[in-house]
N, C-alpha and C positions, 0 to 999 in steps of 0.2 A: 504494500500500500504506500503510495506519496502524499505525503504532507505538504500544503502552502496555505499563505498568508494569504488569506483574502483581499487585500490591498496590492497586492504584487500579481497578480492571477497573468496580469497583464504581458509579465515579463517571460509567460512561458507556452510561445509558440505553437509548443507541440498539442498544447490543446484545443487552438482553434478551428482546427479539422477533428476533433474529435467528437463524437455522435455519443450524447453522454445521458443517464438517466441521474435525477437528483433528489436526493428528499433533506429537509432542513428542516432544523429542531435544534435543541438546549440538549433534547437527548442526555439529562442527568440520573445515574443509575441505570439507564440501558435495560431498563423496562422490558417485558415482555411487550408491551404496547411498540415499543420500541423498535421490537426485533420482527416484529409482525410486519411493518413497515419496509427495515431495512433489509430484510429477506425478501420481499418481495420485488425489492430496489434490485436486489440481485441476482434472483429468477429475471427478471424481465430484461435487464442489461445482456444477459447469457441468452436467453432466448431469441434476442433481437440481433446480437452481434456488437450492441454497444458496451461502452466503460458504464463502471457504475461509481456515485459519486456522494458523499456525505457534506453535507457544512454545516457547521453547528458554530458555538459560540466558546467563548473563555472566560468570559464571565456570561453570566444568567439574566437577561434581561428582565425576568419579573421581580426579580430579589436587588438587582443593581442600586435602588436605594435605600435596600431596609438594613438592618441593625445587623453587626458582623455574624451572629448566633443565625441569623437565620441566611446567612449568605452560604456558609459551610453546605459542602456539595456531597454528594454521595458517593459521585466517585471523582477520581484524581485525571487529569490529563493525558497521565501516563495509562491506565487503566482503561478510558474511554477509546484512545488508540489500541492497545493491545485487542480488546473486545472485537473493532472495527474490521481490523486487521484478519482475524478470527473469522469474521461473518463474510469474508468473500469482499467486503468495499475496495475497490480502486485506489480512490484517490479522498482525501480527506481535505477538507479549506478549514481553516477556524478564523470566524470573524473578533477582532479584537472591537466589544461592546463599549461603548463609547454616546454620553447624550448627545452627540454630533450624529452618530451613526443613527439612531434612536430617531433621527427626524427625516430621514429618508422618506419616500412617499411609496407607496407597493411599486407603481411602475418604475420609477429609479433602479429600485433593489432587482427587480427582474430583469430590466434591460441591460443591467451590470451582468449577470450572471449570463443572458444571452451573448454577451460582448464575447464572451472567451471561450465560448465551447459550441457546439451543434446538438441545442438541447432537442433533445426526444422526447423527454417525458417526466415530470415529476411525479415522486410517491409520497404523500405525506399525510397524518393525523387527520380524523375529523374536525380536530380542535387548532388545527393549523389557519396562525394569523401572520403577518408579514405588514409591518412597514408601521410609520408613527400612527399612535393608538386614532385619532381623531378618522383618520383613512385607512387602517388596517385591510387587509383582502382575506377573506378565507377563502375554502376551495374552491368555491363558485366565483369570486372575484378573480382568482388565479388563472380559471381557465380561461373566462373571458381576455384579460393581458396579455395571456399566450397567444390566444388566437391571432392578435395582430405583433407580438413581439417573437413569435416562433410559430408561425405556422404550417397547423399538421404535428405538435407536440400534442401528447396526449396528458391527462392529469386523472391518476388512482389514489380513491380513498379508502384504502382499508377500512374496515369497521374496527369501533373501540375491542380489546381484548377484556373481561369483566371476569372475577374472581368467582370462586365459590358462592360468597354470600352475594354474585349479585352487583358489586360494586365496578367500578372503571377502573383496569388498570392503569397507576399514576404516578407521577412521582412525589407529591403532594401525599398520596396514602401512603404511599411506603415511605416519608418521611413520621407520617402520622403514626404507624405501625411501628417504626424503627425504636421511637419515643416514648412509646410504649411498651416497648419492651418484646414484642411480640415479632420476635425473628425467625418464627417458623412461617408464618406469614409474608416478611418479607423476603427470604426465601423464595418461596410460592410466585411473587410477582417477577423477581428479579429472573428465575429460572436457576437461580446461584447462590449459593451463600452470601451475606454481605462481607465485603471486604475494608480493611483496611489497609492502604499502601503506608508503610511502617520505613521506606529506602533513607528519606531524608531528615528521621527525626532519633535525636542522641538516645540513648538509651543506658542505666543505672545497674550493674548486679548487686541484686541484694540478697539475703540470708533465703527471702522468701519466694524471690523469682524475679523478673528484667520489670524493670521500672520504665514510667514513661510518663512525664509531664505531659496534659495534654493541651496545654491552652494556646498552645498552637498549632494544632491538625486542623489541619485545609476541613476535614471532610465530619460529616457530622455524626455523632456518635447516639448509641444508642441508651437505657434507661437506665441508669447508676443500677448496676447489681454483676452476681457472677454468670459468664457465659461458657455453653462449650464450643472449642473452636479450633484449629487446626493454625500453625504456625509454619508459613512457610521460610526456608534460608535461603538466603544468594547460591549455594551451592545446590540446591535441589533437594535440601534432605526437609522432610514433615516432620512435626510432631504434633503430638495431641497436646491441647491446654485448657488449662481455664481459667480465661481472661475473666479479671476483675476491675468494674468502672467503679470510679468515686468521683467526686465534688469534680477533681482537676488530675488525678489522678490513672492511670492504666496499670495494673499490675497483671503480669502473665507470667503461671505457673506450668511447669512441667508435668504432666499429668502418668501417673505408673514410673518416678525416678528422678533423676536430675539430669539437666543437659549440662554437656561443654561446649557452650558455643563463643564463648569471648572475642574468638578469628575470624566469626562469622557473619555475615551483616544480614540481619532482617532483612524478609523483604515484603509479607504483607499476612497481616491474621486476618483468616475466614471465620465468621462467626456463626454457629449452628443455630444453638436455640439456651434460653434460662436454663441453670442448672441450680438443682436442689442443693444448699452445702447442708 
């Protein structure tokens, strides 16, 4: 998969002959809702002969002005690429969000994206909006724009993916869920354990197990209590744990013994579900 700069798309040629399918989103957590989408961004790119193409954001455009607790994301940048990379996408943009960016109008932000590539077809959300809120476009708006900024692109709306009890898969619930403690559930949405990317944050040995300040993780954590969870290493070895959240705190124990990992860097805990101590 290729990664660029949304602002730079410009500078690379080889895409403007390229016949490309696109779905755009925040795409946080990588939802089943999600995958519903970006799989079928992938079937239909392979089907057709075309690339297939993701652009999502770096920062969250609905959280962009709220309080840093609720800015915290679910997953990491590094994480949302691996996944991507995973699901068969091409080529990946990330727009750097911006209230400059923010005031775009739908047709702007489309004709941009028609500029650099030989769009086919976008796949996106029922709840897919584009452009400053007063003129946002949803799907029906989208198609209409196409018609005259790519015509003969086609526009698919998967249907929402909705849980057992009923609900919309989201990422709004599974932040809700997360918060509550209820990780078998999000789970359930994610398709995956939740993760946490652990690469870039110090870490303590103590008597009791690897220590870990938390008040600064990017990504948002789940209901002060103990979890079970699987610990992955840079060198590929697992173990079992169980992670314990407090106030500010992450303590993760070795589960059946002690490790010796001192040489070895974290590199991200999967969280299963509450454990009874």
């Amino acid at each position: 998969m290729k990664k660029y700069d949304f602002m730079h798309l410009c500078e690379h040629p080889v895409l403007w002959q390229t016949e490309m399918c696109v779905s755009i989103g925040v795409f946080d957590g990588l939802h089943v809702g999600h995958q519903k989408i970006l799989n079928r961004n992938v079937e239909l790119a392979r089907e057709r002969g075309w690339q297939s193409m993701a652009i999502t954001f770096n920062k969250n455009p609905k959280m962009f002005m709220k309080s840093q607790v609720e800015r915290k994301n679910l997953t990491t940048a590094v994480q949302t690429e691996e996944i991507l990379a995973e699901m068969g996408i091409d080529h990946l943009v990330v727009i750097d969000f911006s209230v400059e960016f923010s005031k775009l109008k739908p047709k702007e932000f489309l004709a941009f994206i028609c500029s650099f590539c030989q769009l086919k077809a976008m796949v996106v959300g029922e709840d897919f909006r584009c452009g400053a809120p007063a003129l946002c476009a949803g799907p029906v708006q989208l198609q209409e724009h196409l018609s005259r900024l790519a015509p003969g692109a086609i526009v698919e709306v998967p249907p929402f993916v909705r849980t057992a009890e009923g609900e919309i898969a989201s990422s709004s619930l599974v932040r809700q869920k997360l918060l509550e403690g209820a990780l078998e559930e999000v789970q359930s949405m994610l398709g995956r354990p939740y993760a946490l990317d652990l690469v870039a944050y110090p870490s303590k040995f103590t008597e009791e197990g690897l220590l870990y300040r938390t008040a600064s993780f990017m990504q948002l954590l789940p209901l002060a209590g103990a979890y079970e969870g699987t610990m992955l290493l840079s060198d590929g070895q697992t173990w079992r744990v169980l992670a314990i959240f407090a106030e500010s705190e992450l303590l993760i124990k070795a589960v059946g013994g002690m490790w010796d990992i001192e040489a070895v860097r974290t590199k991200c805990l999967s969280i299963a579900k509450r454990s009874v101590l």
